[in-house]
N, C-alpha and C positions, 0 to 999 in steps of 0.2 A: 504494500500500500504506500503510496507515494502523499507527500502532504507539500505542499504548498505552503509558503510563509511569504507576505508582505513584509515589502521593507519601506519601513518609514522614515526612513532618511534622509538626508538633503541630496539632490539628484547633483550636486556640483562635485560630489565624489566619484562621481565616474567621467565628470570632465578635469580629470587631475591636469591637466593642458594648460587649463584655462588662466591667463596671467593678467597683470594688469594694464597692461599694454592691449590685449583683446577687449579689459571696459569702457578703456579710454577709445578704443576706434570704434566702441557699438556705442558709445555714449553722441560719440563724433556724429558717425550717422545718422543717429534718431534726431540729433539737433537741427544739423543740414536740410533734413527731408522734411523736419515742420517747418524750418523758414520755406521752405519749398512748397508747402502745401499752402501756408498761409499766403503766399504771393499767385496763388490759381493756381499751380502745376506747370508754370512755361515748359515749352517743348526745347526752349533753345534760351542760353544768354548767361549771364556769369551765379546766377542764382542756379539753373538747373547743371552746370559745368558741377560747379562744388558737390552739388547733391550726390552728384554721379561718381564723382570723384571718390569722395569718400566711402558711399556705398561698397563700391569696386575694391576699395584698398581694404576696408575691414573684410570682404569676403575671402579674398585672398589669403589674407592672413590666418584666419579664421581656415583654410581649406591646407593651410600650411601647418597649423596646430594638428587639427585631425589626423593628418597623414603621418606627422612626427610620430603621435599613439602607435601608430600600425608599424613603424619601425624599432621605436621600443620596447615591444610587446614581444615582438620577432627578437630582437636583440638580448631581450632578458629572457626567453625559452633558451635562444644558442648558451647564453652564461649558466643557467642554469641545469643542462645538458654536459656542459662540459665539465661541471662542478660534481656531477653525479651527484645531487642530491635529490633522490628520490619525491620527498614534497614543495621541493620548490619548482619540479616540474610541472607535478600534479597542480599545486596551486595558478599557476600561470596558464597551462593549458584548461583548465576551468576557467576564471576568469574571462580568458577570450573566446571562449563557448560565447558565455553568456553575453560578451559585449559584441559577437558578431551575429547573436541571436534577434538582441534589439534592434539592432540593423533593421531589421527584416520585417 
């Protein structure tokens, strides 16, 4: 019988990533996009430039964080593989079960 357990935790534990440099560019964008919003939404001009701008630089970055996860996670299986320690394998290849399960 299998049981199911909720975790009631704060979901920023599995963006261990996440720095302050990433709140500063999404604080960035939410700012740009309401001067943006409040000026009608121009299609074109130095108000929708910025908007863009920054959007663009925090996704980046933001797509640069994530992938960093995926090489770390890869890189601490290899160390922990070659440490032969039986549950630091176990523990790491669990974990990315589950974080490439949420993917999904």
């Amino acid at each position: 019988m299998l049981l199911k357990v909720a975790f009631l935790g704060s979901k920023k534990i599995y963006k261990y990533w996440w720095s302050e440099e990433l709140s500063i560019l999404k604080q960035n964008a939410i700012d740009t996009n309401k001067v943006w919003k409040a000026a009608g939404k121009p299609h074109y001009g130095p108000i929708f430039y910025k908007q863009q701008s920054c959007r663009l630089i925090y996704r980046k970055r933001l797509r640069q964080e994530q992938n960093s996860e995926t090489y770390s996670y890869t890189n601490a299986l290899h160390d922990a593989l070659l440490r032969k320690k039986r549950y630091g394998i176990l523990e790491v290849l669990a974990f990315k079960i589950r974080v490439n399960e949420q993917m999904y």
